[in-house]
C-alpha positions in Angstrom: 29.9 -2.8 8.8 27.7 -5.1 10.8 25.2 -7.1 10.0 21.9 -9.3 11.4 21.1 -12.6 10.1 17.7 -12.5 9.1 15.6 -13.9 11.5 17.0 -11.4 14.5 16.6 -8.9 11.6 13.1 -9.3 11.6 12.4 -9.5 14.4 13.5 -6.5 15.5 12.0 -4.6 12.5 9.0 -6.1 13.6 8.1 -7.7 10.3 7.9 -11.9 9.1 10.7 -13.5 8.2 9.0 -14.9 5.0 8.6 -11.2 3.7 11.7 -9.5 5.1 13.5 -12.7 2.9 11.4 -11.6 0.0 12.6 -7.8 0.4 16.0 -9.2 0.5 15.7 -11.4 -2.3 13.7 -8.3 -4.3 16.6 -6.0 -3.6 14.3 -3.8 -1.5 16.7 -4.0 1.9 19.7 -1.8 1.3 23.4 -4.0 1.7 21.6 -7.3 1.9 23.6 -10.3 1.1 23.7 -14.0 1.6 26.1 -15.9 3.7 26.4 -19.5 4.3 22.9 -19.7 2.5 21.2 -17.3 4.6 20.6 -13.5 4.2 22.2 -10.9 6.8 21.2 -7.4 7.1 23.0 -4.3 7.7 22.8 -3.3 11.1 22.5 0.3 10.5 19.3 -0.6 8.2 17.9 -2.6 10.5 18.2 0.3 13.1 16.6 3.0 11.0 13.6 0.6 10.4 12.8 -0.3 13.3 13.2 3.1 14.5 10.8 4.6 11.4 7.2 4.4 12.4 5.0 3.0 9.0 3.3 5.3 7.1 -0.5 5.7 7.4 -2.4 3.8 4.9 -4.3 6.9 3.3 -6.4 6.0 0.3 -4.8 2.3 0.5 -6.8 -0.4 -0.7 -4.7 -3.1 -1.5 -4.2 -5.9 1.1 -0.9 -6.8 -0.3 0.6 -2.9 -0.2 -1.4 -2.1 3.3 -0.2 -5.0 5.7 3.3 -5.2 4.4 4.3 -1.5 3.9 2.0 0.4 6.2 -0.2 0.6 9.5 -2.0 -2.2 9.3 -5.5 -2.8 11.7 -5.0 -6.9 11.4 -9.4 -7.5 10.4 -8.1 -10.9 8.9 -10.2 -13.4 11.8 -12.9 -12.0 9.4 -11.6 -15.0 7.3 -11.9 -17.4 10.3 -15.5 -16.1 11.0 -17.0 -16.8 7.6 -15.2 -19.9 7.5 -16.9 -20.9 10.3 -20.3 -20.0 8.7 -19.4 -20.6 5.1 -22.7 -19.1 3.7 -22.6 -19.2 0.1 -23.4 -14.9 -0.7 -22.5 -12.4 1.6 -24.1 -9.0 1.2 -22.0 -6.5 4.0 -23.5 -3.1 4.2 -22.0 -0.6 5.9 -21.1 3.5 5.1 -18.4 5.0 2.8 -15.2 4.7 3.9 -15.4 2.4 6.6 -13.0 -0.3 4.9 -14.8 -2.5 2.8 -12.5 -2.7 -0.5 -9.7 -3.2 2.0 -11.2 -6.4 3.6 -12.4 -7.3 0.1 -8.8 -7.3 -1.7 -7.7 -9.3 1.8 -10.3 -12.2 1.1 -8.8 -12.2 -2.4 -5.3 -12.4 -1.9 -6.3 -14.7 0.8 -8.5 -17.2 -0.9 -7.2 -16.8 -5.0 -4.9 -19.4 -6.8 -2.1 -18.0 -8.0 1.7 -18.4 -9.2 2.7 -16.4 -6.4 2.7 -17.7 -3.0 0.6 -15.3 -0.8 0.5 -16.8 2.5 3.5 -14.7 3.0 1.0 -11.8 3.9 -0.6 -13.5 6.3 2.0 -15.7 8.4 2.2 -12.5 11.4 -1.5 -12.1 11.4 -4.4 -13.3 13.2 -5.9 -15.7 10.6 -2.8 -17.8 10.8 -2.7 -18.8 14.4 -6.0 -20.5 13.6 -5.0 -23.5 12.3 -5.0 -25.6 9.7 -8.8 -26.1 9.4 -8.4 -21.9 8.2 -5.6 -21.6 6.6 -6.0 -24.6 4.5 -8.4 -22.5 2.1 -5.2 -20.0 1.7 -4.9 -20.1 -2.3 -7.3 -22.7 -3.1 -10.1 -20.7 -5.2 -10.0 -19.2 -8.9 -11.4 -15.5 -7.8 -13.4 -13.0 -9.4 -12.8 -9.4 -8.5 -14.8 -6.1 -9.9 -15.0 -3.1 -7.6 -17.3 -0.6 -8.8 -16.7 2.1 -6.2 -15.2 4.6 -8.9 -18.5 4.2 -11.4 -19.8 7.7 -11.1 -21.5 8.6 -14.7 -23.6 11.5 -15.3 -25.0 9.0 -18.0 -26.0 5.8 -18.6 -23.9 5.2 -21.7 -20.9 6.0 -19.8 -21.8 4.2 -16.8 -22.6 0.8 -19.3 -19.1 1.4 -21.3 -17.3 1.8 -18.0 -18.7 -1.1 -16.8 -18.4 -3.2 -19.2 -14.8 -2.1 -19.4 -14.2 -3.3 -15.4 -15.8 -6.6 -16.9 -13.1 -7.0 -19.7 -10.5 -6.5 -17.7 -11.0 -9.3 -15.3 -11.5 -11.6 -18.2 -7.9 -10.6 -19.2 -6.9 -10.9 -15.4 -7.2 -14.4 -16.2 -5.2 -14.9 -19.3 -4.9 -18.2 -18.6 -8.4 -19.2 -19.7 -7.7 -17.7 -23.1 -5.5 -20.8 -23.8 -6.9 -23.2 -21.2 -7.4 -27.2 -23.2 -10.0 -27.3 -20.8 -11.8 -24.8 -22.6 -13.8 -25.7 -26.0 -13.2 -23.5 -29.2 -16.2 -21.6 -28.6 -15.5 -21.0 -25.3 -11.9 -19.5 -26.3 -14.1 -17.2 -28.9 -16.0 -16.3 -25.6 -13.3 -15.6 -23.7 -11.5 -13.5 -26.5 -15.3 -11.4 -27.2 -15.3 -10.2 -23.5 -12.0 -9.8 -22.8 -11.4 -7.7 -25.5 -14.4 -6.1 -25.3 -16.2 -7.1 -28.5 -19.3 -8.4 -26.7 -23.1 -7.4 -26.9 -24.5 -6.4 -23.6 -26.6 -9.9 -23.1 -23.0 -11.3 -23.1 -21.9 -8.9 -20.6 -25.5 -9.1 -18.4 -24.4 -12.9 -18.4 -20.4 -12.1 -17.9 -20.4 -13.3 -14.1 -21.6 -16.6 -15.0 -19.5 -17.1 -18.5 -16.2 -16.6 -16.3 -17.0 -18.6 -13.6 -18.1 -21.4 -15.6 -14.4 -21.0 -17.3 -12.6 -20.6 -14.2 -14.6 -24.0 -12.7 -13.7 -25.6 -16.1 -9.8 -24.9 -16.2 -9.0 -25.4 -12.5 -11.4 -28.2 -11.2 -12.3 -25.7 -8.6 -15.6 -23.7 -8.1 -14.9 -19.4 -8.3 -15.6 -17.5 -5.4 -17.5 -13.7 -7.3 -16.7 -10.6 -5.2 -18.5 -7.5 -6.2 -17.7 -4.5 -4.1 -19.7 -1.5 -3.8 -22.3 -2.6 -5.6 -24.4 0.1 -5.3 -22.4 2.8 -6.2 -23.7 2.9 -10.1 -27.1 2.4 -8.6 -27.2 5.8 -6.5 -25.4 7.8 -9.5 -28.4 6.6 -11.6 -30.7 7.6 -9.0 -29.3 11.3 -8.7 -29.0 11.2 -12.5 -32.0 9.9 -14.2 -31.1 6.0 -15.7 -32.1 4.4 -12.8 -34.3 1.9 -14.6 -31.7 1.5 -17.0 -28.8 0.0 -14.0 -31.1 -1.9 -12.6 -32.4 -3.6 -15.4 -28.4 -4.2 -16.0 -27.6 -5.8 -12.8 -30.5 -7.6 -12.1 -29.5 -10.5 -14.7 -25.6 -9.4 -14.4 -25.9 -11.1 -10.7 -28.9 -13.3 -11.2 -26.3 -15.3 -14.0 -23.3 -15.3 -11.8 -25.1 -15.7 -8.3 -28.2 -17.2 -8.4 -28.2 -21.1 -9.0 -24.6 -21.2 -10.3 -23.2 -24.6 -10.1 -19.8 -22.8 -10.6 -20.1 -20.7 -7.5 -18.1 -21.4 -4.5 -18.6 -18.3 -2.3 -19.7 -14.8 -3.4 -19.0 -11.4 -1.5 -20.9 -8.3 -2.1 -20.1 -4.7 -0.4 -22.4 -1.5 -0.6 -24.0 1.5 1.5 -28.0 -0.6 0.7 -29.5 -3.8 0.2 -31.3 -2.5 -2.6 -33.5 -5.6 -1.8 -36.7 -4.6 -3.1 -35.7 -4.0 -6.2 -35.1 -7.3 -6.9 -31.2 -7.1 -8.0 -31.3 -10.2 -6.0 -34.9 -12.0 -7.1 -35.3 -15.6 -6.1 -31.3 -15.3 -4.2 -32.8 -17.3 -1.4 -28.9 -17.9 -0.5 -28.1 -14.6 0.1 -27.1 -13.7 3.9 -27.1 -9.5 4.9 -24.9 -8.6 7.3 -26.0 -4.9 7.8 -24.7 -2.3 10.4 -27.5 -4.1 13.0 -26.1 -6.7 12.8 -23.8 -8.7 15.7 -22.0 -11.0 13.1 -18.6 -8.9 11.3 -19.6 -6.2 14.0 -15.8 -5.4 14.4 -14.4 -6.1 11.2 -15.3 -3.0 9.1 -14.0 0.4 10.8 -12.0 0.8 14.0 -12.5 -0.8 17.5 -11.4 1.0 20.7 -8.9 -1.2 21.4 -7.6 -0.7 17.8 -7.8 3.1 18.2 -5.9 3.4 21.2 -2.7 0.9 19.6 -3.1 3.6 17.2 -2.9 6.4 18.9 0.4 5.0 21.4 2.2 3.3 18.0 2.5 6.9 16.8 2.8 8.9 20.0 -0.3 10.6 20.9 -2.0 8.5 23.2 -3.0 11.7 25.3 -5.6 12.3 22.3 -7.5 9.4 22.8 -10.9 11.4 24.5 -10.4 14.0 21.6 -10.7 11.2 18.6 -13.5 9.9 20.4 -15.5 13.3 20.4 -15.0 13.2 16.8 -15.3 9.8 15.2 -16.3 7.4 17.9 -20.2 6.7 18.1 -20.8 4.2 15.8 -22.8 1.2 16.6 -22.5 -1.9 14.8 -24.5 -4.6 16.1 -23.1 -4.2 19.5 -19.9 -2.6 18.8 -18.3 0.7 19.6 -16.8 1.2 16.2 -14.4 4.4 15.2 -15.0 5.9 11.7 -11.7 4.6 10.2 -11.0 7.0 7.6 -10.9 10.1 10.0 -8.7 8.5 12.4 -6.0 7.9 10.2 -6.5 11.2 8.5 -6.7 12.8 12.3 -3.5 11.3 13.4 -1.4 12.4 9.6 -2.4 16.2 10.0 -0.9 16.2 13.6 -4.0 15.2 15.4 -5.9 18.5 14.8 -9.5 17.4 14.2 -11.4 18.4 11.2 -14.3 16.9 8.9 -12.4 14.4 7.1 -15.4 12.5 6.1 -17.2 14.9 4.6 -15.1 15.2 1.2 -14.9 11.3 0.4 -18.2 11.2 -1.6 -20.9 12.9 -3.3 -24.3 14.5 -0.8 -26.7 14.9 -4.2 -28.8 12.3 -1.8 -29.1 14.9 1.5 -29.8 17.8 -0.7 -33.0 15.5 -2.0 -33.2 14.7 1.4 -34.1 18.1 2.9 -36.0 18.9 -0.3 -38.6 16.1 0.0 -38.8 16.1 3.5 -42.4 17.4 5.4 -41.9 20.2 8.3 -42.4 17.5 10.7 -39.2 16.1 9.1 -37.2 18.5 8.9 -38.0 19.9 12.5 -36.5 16.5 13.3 -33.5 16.7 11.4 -33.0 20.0 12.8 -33.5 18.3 16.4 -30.6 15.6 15.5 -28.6 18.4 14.5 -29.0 19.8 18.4 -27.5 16.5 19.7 -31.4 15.3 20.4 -32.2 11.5 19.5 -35.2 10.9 17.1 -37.4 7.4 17.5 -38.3 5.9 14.0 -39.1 2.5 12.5 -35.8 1.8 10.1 -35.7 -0.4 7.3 -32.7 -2.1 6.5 -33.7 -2.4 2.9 -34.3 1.1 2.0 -33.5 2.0 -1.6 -33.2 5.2 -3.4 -36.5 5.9 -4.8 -38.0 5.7 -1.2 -36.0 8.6 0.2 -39.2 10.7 -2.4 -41.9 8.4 -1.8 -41.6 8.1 1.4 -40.8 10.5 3.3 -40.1 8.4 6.7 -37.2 6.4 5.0 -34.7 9.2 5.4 -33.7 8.3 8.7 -33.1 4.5 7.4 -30.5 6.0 4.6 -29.0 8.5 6.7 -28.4 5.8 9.4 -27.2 3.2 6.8 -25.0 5.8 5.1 -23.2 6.7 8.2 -24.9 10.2 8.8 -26.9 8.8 12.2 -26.1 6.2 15.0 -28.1 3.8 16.7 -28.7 4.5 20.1 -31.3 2.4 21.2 -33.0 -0.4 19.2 -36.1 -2.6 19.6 -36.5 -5.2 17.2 -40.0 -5.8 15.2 -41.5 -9.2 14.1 -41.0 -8.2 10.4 -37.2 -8.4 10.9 -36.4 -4.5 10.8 -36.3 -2.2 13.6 -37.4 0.6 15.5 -34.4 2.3 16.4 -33.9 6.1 18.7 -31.1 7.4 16.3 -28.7 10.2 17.2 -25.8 12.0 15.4 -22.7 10.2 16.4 -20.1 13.0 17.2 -18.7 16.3 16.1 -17.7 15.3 13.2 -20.7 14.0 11.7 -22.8 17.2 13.7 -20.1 19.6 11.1 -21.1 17.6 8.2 -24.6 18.0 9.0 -24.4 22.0 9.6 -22.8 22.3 6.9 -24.3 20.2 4.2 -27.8 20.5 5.7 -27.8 24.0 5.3 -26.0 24.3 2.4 -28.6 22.6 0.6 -30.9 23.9 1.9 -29.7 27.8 1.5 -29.7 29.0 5.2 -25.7 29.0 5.3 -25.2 32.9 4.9 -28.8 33.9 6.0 -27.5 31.6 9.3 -24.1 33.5 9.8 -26.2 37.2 9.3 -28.9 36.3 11.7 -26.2 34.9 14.2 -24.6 38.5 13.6 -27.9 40.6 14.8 -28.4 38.2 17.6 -25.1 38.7 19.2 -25.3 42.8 18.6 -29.0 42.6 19.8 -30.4 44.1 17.1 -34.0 43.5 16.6 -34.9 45.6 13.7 -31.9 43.6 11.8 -32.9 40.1 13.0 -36.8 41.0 11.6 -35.4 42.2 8.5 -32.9 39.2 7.8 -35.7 37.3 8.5 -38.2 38.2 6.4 -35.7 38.5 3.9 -34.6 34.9 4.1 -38.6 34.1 4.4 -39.4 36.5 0.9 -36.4 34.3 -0.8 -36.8 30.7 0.9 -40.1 29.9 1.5 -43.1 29.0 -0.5 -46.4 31.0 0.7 -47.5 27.1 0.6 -44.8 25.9 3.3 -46.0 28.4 6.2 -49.1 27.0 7.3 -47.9 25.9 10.9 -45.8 27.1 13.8 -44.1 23.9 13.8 -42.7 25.0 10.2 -40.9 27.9 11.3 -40.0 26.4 14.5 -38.0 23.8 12.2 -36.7 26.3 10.2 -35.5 28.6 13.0 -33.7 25.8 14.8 -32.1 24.8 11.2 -30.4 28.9 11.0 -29.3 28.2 14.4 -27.5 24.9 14.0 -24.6 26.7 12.3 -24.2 28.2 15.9 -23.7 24.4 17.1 -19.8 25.0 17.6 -20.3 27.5 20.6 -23.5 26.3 21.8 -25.7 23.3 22.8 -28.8 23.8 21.1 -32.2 22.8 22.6 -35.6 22.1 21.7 -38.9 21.9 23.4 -36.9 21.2 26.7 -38.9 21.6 29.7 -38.1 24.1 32.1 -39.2 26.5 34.8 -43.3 26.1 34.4 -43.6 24.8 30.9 -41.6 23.9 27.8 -39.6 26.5 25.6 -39.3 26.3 21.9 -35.6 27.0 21.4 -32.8 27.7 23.9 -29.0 28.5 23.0 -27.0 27.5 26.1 -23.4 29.1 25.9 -20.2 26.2 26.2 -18.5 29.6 27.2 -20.1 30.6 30.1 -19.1 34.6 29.2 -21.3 34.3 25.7 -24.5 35.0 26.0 -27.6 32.8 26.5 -30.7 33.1 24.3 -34.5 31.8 24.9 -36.6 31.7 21.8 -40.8 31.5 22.2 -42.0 31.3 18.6 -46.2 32.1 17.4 -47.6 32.0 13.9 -50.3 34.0 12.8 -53.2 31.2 11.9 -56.3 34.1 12.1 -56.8 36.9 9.3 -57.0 39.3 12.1 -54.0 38.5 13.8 -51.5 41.0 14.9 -48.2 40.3 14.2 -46.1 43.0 16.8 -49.0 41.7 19.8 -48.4 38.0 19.0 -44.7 38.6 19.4 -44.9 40.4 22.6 -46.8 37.7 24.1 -44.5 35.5 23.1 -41.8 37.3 25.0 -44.0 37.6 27.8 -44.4 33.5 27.9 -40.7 33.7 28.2 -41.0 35.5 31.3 -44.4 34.0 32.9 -43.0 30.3 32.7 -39.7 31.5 34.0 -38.2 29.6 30.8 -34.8 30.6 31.9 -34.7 29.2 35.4 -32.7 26.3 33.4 -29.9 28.5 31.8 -29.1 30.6 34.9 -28.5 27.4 36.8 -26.2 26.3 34.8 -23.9 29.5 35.3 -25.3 31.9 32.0 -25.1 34.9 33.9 -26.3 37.6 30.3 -29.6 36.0 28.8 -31.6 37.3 25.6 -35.0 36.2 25.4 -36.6 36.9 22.0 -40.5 36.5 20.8 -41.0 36.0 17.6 -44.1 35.8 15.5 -44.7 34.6 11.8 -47.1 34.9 9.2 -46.6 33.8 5.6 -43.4 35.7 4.5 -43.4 38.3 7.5 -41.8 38.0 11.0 -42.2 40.3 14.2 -39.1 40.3 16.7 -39.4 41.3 20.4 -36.6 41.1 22.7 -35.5 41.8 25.9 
């Protein structure tokens, strides 16, 4: 048999020499032996591995696990960045799924004091060819670590036991403290209460602080805190009624252990909001936000181009580039072109066939109250977004739950914070938000949309019948399914306006979004149309929509219609469609009035 000696070994499985000599030493590398002092590797083994491609980091959110054993996206000059900075709380808020536990567990194996030496994981990365002034910090700091992504209670009570429970096990993380002689006897009482979970909850409200102050104590070294997803008990109380309760909790839970804490070195929060206005953070005057407006970390949470397209070659499929960038490109962070990171690497495992993988990772309770609080004038817009249109509002970094139902303007603030919209355009205002023109970044957001939007909002199979009489051009079926969807839908109260049932009309077409670009109050020919379905196959059919509500008692519903088809034709509405190669075009009036409809089409 031959064999490698380890350092051409490693190189050629493309992997440090530090860890491939830990594998060896771990009995991980089949046939590995010493000779002379120095480890060889079986030929044949080294082959295979290098041959192998990693496995996709799916679900992977452990920094040791990722970047030795998988396809690892090196984000480590994130280190070097805040290094350079060193502000003393860092709040990063970005959308589900877009990496933030990952590049949390990296600053901690990065920065904690351990036994173990874990520079090893960071020798072939970016950080390290930095220099000393970076990698200096490498296992200097006792760290605190609590992730509370998985908190999802229907109750308080649960939520405060499970909590509590994610506290006590990071006390006994640190086992050390429990029989530390820098520690007094009341402090190792302390220590036992919490990390066995005997404690009352002012102990626990207080927890943050208690443990750093130990950690300071028995190392000589301040902690660095880092809480991710923050927020994620914070919106499960929102949907499910203890609010109050969560907040009241956390307020003094990171008021203890991050607001004038002498024990502090660094702390790092993650979450989808600031939750600012709440006051979680009152009197934090050294807390920095790096939000998804943000230029600073732009590149560090999700996937660059650059990143994607290594990707994409490492594993063969370079040709799909254009294809993953219809789906999960569109992002803007600060001013980066970022990739929605989950998808990709969910794109590239099933074969590169493109589906909604984002759509699954976490709960929509907040868009179905979304759609449900919103005015017409709202959800017209939403509807608009929907039809690849860009909306201009003022967006508040800041928003917080409560907002998205007392005021009713903030929905485009969480649905761009979340991840649901992109910037396209921003123009910054004095008070340090933004007015912002916000679009939906690609197809796979636009699927998410049809599909939860009008889930929650019941048009799904009303959406799929009506698309049904459309194509068979039946007019008697379309009035019926609509005033069937009107007598089951709508409140007498909502239709007071055409500009309500022009929203809701362009909402039962968006599930049509798939075959057709969908436009709205477009101008063309000698004035502008209300809704136009323009074919991607040029052999479907085109269809121009004229809409008229009923305002006066008196008002005929089958004469309103016609003129509404008659508009079609006067302003020559479909000059636009036939220029673009629609060769069969329907062109429908319709007319509203409370719960009844009229359909004309020719």
């Amino acid at each position: 048999m031959e064999y490698l000696y380890i350092a051409d070994a490693a190189e050629k499985m493309n992997i440090s020499l530090r860890r491939l000599q830990q594998k060896c030493a771990d009995g991980e590398i089949p046939g590995a032996k010493k000779k002379g002092g120095r480890w060889i590797v079986p030929q044949d083994v080294v082959d295979y591995q290098s041959d192998a491609k990693k496995p996709l980091p799916i679900g992977i959110s452990d920094y040791k696990i990722a970047s030795s054993e998988y396809y690892y996206v090196d984000k480590t000059l994130l280190i070097r960045d805040f290094l350079d900075r060193k502000p003393l709380v860092s709040l990063f808020t970005r959308p589900r799924r877009f990496g933030k536990t990952l590049n949390m567990d990296m600053l901690r194996v990065f920065l904690e004091k351990t036994e173990e030496d874990n520079s090893i994981y960071f020798k072939d990365k970016a950080i390290w060819a930095c220099g000393k002034a970076y990698t200096s910090h490498q296992g200097q700091y006792p760290v605190i670590f609590l992730s509370f992504k998985d908190v999802k209670c229907d109750e308080w009570k649960e939520t405060y036991e499970i909590i509590t429970k994610l506290i006590s096990a990071e006390f006994r993380r640190h086992a050390e403290l429990g029989k530390s002689n820098q520690l007094s006897d009341f402090e190792k009482m302390q220590y036992s209460q919490l990390s066995e979970g005997n404690a009352d909850s002012a102990e626990y409200q207080l927890s943050l602080k208690t443990l750093s102050m130990f950690l300071h104590r028995h190392f000589g070294k301040e902690a660095v805190i880092i809480i991710d997803e923050y927020d994620t008990p914070i919106q499960q109380g929102h949907t499910m009624g203890f609010y109050k309760d969560i907040i009241a909790f956390m307020r003094n839970f990171f008021s203890g252990g991050l607001k004038d804490n002498s024990h502090l070195a660094f702390g790092f929060l993650t979450g989808i909001l600031r939750v600012a206005k709440e006051s979680i953070f009152s009197g934090l005057n050294n807390l920095t936000i790096n939000s998804i407006l943000d230029e600073q970390y732009s590149s560090y949470f999700g996937f660059t181009k650059g990143e994607v397209r290594r990707m994409l070659e490492y594993y063969g499929q370079g040709d799909k580039f254009d294809e993953v960038c219809e789906w999960y490109d569109g992002y803007l962070f600060g001013s980066t072109e970022i990739f929605n990171p989950w998808s990709v690497i969910n794109y590239i495992s099933e074969n590169c066939f493109p589906k909604a993988f984002w759509q699954s990772t976490g709960s929509n309770d907040i868009i179905g109250e979304i759609v449900g609080e919103a005015t017409d004038e709202i959800k017209e817009n939403l509807y608009k977004l929907l039809s690849g249109e860009t909306v201009t509002s003022y967006v508040d970094t800041g928003v917080i739950y409560p907002e998205v139902q007392n005021n009713p303007y903030s929905i485009y603030s969480f649905l761009l914070v979340a991840g649901y919209l992109k910037v396209a355009k921003v123009y910054p205002q004095h008070d340090g938000n933004y007015m912002c023109e916000v679009a939906v970044p690609n197809k796979e957001i636009a699927f998410v949309y049809s599909k939860e939007v009008l889930n929650k909002t019941g048009k799904t199979n009303a959406a799929i019948s009506i698309r049904q009489a459309l194509f068979s051009n039946n007019t008697g079926k379309l009035q019926d399914l609509l005033e069937e969807f009107l007598l089951n839908s709508v409140s007498v109260f909502d239709g007071t306006s055409e500009s309500f049932y022009h929203g809701m009309m362009l909402g039962l077409c968006a599930v049509l979004s798939n075959r057709y670009r969908i436009k709205s109050n477009i101008e063309s020919g000698y004035g502008r149309f209300d809704i136009a379905l323009i074919p991607l196959d040029k052999t479907d059919p085109g269809f121009i929509f004229e809409f008229k509500y009923a305002g006066r008692e008196n008002d005929d519903l089958d004469t309103l219609a016609e003129k509404a088809l008659s508009q079609i034709e006067e302003k020559n509405y479909a000059c636009d469609l036939i220029d673009s190669g629609v060769s069969k075009i329907n062109k429908i009036g319709i007319a509203f009035k409370g719960k009844k409809a009229s359909v004309k089409q020719s």
